[in-house]
C-alpha positions as CSV (number, residue, x, y, z in Angstrom):
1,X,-116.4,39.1,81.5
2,X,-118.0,41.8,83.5
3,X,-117.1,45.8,82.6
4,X,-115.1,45.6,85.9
5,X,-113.8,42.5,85.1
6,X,-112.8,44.2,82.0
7,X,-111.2,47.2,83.3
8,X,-109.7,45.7,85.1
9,X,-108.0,43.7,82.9
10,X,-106.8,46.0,80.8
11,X,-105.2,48.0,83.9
12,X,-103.0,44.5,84.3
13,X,-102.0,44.5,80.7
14,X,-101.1,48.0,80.3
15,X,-98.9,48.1,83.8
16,X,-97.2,44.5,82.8
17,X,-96.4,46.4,79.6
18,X,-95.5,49.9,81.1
19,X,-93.4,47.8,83.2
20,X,-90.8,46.8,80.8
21,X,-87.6,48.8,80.0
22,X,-89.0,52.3,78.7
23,X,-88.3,54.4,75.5
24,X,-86.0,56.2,76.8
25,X,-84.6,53.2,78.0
26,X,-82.9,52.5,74.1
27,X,-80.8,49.4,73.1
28,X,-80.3,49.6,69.5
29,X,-80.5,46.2,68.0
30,X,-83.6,44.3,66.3
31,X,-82.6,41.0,67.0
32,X,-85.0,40.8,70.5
33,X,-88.0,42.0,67.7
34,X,-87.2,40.0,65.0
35,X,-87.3,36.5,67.5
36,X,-90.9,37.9,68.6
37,X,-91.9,38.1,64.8
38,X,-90.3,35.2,63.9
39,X,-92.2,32.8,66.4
40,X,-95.6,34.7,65.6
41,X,-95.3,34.0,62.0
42,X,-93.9,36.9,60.5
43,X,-97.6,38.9,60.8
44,X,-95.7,41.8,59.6
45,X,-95.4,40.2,56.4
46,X,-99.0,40.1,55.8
47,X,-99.3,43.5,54.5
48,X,-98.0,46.3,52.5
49,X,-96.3,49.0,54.4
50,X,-95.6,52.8,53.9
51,X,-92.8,53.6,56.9
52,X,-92.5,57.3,57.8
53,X,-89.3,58.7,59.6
54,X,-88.0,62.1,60.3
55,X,-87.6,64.3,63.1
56,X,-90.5,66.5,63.3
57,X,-94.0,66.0,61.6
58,X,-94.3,62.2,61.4
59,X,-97.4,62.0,63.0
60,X,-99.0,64.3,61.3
61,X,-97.9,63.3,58.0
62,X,-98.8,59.1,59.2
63,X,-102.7,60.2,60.5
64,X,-102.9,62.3,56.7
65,X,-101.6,59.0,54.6
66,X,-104.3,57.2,56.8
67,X,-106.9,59.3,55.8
68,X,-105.9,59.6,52.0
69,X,-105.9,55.8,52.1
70,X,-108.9,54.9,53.8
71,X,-110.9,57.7,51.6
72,X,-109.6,55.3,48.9
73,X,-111.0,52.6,50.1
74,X,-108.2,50.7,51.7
75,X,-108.2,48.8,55.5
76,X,-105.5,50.8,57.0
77,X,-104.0,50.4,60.4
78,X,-101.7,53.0,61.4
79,X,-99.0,52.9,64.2
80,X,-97.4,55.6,65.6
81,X,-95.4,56.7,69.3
82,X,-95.3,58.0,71.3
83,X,-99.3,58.8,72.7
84,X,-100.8,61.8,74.0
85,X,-103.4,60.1,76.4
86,X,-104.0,56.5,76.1
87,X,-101.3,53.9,75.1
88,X,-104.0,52.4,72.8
89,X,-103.7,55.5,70.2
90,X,-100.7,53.6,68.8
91,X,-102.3,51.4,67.5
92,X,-105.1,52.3,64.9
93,X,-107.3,50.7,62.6
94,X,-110.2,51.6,60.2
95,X,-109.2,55.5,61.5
96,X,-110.2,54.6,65.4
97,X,-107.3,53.3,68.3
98,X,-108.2,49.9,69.3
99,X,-110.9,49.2,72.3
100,X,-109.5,48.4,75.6
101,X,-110.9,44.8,75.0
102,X,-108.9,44.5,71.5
103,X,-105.7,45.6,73.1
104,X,-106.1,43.3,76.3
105,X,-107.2,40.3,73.2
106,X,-103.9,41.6,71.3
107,X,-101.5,41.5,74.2
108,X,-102.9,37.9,75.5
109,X,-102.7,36.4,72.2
110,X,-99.1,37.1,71.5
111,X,-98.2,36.6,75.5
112,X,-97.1,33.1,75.3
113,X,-94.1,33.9,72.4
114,X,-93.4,37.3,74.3
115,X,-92.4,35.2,77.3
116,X,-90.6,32.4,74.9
117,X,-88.9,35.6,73.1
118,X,-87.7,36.8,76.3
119,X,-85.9,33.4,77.2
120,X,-84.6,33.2,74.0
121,X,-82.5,36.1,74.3
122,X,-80.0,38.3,76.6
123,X,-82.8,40.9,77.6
124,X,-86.5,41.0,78.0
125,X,-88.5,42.5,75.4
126,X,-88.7,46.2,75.5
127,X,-92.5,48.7,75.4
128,X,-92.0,49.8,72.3
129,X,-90.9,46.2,70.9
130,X,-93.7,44.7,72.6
131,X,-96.5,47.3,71.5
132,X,-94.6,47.0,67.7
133,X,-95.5,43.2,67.7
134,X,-98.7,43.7,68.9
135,X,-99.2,46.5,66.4
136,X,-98.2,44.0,63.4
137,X,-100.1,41.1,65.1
138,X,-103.0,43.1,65.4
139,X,-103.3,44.6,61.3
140,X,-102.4,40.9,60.1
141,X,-105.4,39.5,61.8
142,X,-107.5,42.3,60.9
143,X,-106.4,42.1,58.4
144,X,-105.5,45.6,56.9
145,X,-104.4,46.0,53.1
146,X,-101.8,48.9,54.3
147,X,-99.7,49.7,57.0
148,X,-98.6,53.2,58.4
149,X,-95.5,52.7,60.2
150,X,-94.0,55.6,62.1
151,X,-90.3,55.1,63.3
152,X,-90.1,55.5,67.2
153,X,-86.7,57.2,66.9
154,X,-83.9,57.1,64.0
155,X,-84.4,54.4,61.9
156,X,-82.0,51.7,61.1
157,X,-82.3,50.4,64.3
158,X,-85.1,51.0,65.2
159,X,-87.5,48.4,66.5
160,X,-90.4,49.3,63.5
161,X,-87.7,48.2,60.8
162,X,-88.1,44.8,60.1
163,X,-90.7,46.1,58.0
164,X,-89.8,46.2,54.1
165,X,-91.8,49.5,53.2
166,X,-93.3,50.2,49.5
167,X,-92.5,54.0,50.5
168,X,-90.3,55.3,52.8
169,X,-91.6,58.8,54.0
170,X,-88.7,61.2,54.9
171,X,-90.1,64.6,57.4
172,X,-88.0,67.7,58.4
173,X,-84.7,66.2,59.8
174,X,-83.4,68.2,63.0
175,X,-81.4,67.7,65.8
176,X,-82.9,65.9,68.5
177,X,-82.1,63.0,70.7
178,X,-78.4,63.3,70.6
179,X,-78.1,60.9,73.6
180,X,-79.0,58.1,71.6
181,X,-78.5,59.5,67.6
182,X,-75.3,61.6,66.2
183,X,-75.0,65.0,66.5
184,X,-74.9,66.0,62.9
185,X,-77.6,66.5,60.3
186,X,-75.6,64.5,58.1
187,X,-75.6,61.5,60.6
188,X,-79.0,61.7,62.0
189,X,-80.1,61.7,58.3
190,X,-78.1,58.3,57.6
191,X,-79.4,56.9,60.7
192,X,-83.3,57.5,59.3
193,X,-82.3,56.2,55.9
194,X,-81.8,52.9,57.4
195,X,-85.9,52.7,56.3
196,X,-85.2,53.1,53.0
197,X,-85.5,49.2,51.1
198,X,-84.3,48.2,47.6
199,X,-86.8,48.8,44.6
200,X,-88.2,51.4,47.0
201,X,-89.6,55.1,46.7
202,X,-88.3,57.4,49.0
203,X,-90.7,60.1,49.6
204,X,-88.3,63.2,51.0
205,X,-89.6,66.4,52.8
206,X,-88.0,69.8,52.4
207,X,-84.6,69.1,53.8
208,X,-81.2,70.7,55.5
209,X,-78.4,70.6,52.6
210,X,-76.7,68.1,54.7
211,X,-79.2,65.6,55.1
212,X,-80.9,65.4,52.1
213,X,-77.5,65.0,50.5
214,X,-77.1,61.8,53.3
215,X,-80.7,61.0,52.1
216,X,-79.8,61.4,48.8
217,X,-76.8,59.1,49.0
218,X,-78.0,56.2,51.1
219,X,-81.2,55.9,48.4
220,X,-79.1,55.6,45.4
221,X,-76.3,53.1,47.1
222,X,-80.1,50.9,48.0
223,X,-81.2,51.1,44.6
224,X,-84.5,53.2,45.7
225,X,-86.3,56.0,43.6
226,X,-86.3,59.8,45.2
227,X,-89.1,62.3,45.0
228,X,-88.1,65.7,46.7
229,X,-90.7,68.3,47.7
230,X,-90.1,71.7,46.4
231,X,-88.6,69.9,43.4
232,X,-91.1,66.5,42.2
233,X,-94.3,68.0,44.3
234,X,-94.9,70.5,47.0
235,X,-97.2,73.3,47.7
236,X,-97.7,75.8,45.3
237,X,-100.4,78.4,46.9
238,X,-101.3,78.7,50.8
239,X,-103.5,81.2,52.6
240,X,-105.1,81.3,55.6
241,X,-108.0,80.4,56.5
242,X,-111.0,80.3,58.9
243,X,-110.3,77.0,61.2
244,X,-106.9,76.2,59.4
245,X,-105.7,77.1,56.2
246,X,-106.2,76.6,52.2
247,X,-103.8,74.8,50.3
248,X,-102.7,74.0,46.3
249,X,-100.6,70.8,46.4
250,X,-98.6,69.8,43.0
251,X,-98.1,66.2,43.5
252,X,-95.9,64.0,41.7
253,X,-99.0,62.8,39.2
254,X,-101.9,65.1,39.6
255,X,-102.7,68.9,41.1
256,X,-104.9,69.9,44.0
257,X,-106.3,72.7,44.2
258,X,-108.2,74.9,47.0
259,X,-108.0,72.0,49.9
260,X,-109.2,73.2,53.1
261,X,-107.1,71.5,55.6
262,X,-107.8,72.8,59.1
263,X,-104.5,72.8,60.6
264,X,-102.3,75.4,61.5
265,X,-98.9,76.3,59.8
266,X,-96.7,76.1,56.9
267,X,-95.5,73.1,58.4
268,X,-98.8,71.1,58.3
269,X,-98.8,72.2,54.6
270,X,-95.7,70.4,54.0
271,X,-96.9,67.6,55.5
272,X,-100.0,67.4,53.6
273,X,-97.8,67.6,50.2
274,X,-95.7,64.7,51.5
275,X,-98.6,63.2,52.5
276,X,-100.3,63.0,49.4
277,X,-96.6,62.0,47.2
278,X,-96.4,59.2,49.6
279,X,-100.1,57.8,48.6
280,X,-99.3,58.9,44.6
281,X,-96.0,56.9,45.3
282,X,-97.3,54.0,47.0
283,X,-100.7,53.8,44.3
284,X,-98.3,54.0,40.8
285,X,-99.7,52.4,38.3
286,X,-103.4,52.8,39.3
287,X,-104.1,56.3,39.5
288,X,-101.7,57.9,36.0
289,X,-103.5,61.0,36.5
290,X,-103.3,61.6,40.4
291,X,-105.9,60.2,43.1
292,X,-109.4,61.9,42.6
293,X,-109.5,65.6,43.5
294,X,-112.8,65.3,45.5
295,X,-111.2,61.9,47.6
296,X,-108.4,64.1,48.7
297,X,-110.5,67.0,49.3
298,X,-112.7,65.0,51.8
299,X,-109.8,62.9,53.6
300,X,-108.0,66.7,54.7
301,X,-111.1,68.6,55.3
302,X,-111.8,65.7,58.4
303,X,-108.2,65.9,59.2
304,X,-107.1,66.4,62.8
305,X,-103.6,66.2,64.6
306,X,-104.4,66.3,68.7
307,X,-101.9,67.7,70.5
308,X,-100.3,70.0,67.7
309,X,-101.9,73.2,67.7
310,X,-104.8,72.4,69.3
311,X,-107.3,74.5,70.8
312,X,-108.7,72.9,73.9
313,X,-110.0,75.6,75.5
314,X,-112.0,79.1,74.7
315,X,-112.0,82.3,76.5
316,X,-109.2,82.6,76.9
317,X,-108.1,80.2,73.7
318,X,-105.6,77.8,75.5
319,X,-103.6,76.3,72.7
320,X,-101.8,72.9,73.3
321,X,-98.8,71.7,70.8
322,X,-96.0,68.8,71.3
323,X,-93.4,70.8,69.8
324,X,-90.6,69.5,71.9
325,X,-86.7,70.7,69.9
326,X,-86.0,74.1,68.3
327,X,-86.8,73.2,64.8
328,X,-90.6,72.1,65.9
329,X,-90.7,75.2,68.7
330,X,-89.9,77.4,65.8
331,X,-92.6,76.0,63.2
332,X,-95.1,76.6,66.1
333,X,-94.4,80.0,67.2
334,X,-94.2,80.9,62.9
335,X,-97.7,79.4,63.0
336,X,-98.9,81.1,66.2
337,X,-98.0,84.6,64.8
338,X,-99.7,83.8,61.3
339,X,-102.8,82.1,62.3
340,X,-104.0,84.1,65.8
341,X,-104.0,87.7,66.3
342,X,-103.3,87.6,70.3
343,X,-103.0,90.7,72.3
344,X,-101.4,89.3,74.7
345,X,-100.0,85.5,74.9
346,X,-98.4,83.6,77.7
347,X,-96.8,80.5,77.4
348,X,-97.0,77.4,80.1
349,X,-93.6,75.5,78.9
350,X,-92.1,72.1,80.6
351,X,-89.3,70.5,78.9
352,X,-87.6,66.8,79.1
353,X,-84.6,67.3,80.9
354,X,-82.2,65.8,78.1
355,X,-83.6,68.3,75.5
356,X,-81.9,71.8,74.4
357,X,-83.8,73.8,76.9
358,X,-81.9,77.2,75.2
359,X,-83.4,75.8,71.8
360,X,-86.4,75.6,72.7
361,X,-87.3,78.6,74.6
362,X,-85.5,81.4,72.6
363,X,-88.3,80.7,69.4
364,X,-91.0,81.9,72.2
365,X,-89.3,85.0,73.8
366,X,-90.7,86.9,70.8
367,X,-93.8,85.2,70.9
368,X,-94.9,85.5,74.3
369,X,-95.5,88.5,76.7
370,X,-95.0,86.2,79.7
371,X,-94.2,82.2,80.4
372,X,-95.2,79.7,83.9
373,X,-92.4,77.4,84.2
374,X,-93.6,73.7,85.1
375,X,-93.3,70.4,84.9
376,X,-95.5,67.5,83.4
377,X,-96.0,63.9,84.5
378,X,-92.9,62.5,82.8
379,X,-90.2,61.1,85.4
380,X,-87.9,62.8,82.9
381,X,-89.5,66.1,83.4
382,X,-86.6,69.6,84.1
383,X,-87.5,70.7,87.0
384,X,-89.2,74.0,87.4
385,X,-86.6,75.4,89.1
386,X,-83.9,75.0,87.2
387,X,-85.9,75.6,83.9
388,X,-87.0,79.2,85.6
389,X,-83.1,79.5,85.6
390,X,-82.8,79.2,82.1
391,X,-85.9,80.8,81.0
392,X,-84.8,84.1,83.1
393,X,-81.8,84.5,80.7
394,X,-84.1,84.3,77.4
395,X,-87.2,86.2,78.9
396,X,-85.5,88.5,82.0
397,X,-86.6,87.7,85.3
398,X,-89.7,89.9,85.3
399,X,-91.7,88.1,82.9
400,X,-90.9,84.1,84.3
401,X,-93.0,82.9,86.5
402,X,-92.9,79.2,88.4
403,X,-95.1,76.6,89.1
404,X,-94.8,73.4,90.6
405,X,-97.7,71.4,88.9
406,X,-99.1,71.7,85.0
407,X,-102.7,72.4,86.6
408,X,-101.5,75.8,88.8
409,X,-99.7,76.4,85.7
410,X,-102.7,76.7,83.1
411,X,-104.8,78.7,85.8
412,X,-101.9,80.9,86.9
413,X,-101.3,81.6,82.7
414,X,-104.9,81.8,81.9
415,X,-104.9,84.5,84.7
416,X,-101.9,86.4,83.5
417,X,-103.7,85.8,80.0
418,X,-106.8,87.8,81.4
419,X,-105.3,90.3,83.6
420,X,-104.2,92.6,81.1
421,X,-105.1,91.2,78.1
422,X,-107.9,92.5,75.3
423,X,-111.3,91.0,75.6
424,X,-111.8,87.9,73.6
425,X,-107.8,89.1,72.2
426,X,-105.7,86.7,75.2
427,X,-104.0,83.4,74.5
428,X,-102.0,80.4,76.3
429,X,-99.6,78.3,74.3
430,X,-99.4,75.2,76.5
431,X,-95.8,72.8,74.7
432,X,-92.3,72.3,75.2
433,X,-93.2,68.5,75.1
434,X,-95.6,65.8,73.9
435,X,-96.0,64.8,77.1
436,X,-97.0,68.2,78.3
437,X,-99.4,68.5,75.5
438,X,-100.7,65.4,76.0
439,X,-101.6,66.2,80.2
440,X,-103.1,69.7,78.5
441,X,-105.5,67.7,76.6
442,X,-106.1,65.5,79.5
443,X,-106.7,68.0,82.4
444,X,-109.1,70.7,79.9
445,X,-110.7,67.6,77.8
446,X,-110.8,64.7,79.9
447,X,-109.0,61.3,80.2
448,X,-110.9,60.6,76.7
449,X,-112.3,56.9,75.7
């Protein structure tokens, strides 16, 4: 096949699978999945799987337990939603997103039982269900030893979770996507422990009292072990430094000490501890005193998380991170302050309509000396208008500024940024959604490979 052949090719598949019933678009049952795995074979039973749910951090936490387990040794393919700029970073193995040519060779080869799945039952297969069976087609015929599975949203029901994980990886519960999950800690938290499998080890970031009480309860009625961060492991020292920051990690069999991981924020701390109880958990048995010091000092110094905190641009630095509900927004702007000493920083923000708009901004009226209202390529995107609305009552009128489209956004900010601003001192923070991080990355970086 020629490269436009190709190209072509992979343009059908991805628009025959963009064309199915969106995320957003949720219908909580796993019966439509479990017929596609079922006529495949079961691939997903082909491996061993650590699943990772919570609100904010999964990511994150899933590309470090790659990392850790590939510096190991281990095949690992990792799967995680939703993508920043191409549909193929979902699905990852040996540390790279598949080539165009492997996702058009994964879609074609489960096509046939898609179509048979899709008669078989009420409604057609969903995106996310088809990219999950694709996902756990594609690591059984690689074949991968380990599986990172990140949860598309809650948990029980979700269409990831006919997995039965070794570990179940627990990060920061919030509220957040109370259109589809309950609007309590406690319940969202019982929704997520729907992961959690007999004989299990539930790996459990810092928590809310009410949800780790929820977490607590569901694991012991399942019969699965608990190991709590700031109790079993956690991070004991943490300054910053140049690039990122310098972490000690007490894990649940061994200590780390003086680990450079260049990411930005308390947070990303956390999620390197849980990261590295979740590989402890997952290797017991092999490794009594804790995985090799100098293993786990390599896999975080190459550690990367696009689109959270990311610096895509210089002069002015033009920052880029998915934070997209008030627990994340508040994580970032704590980060911002600690790790950048800005003169002067002004925010480009465009929010999902069915978000808490209020929740979001108010973390960044301290933050920010001024903010460009926008919107980002999601059909789901607030409009600019009515977001200025609400940003006037957080930030007064004087300092909120509108623009229609992301691009006039960034160069209206980066102006603002330089108008007034200290030399080499000015910022942009560029969030309020992955999306919007994600068109960020695209419009300063490049459509990538």
């Amino acid at each position: 096949m020629s490269d436009a052949s190709a190209e072509q090719r992979y343009d059908e598949v991805t628009a025959e699978i963009l064309s199915r019933a969106p995320e957003s678009d949720i219908d909580p049952r796993l019966d439509r999945i479990r017929t596609l795995l079922d006529l495949l074979g079961d691939p997903h039973r082909n491996f061993r799987v650590i699943h990772v749910t919570g609100t904010n951090g999964k990511t994150s936490t899933a590309r470090m337990i790659d990392a850790l387990m590939r510096a190991r040794g281990l095949r690992v393919g990792r799967y995680t939603s939703p993508h920043l700029r191409t549909v193929r970073e979902r699905i990852v193995i040996d540390g790279k997103p598949v080539s165009r040519e492997q996702f058009v060779e994964a879609y074609d080869d489960i096509r046939p039982q898609i179509e048979m799945a899709d008669l078989m039952n009420d409604a057609p297969l969903s995106f996310f269900e088809i990219l999950t069976g694709m996902a756990y087609a594609a690591f059984a015929d690689a074949p991968v030893d380990v599986a990172v599975v990140e949860v598309g949203m809650g948990g029980r029901w979700d269409a990831t979770n006919v997995v039965d994980g070794d570990v179940a990886v627990v990060t920061p519960i919030g509220i957040d996507h109370t259109e589809y999950l309950p609007d309590t800690l406690e319940g969202i938290a019982e929704e997520k422990a729907g992961i959690i499998k007999p004989d299990s080890v539930v790996v459990m970031a810092e928590q809310p009292l009410p949800a780790a009480e929820a977490l607590l309860r569901s694991a012991s009625e399942i019969g699965a072990q608990v190991a709590r961060e700031g109790l079993e492991f956690g991070v004991t020292a943490r300054e910053v430094a140049v690039g990122g920051q310098q972490v000690d990690i007490k894990g649940l069999t061994g200590n780390y000490e003086n680990l450079l991981l260049p990411l930005f924020g308390a947070h990303q701390a956390g999620n390197a501890a849980v990261a590295i109880a979740a590989v402890e958990a997952f290797s017991a048995g092999e490794d009594a005193d804790g995985l090799d010091p100098e293993i786990v000092g390599e896999a975080f110094a190459e550690a990367d998380s696009p689109g959270r905190m990311e610096i895509v641009r210089t002069s002015p630095t033009v920052i880029a991170d998915a934070a997209h509900n008030p627990a994340g927004m508040i994580a970032t702007a704590a980060a911002v302050e600690e790790a950048f000493a800005f003169s002067r920083l002004v925010g480009v923000v465009a929010i999902m309509a069915d978000k808490d708009v209020e929740g979001i901004l108010d973390p960044l009226e301290p933050l920010l000396d001024e903010i460009v209202v926008t919107r980002n390529s999601s059909p789901r995107s607030l409009d600019p208008d009515r977001l200025s609305t609400v940003a006037q009552q957080i930030f007064g009128e004087d300092r909120v500024h509108v623009a229609p489209r992301l691009d006039d956004a960034i160069d209206q900010a980066v102006g603002l940024a330089e108008e007034n601003g200290e030399f080499g001192g000015s910022g942009v923070l560029v969030t309020g959604s992955v999306v919007t991080a994600g068109d960020a990355v695209h419009l300063l970086r490049g459509a990538g490979e």
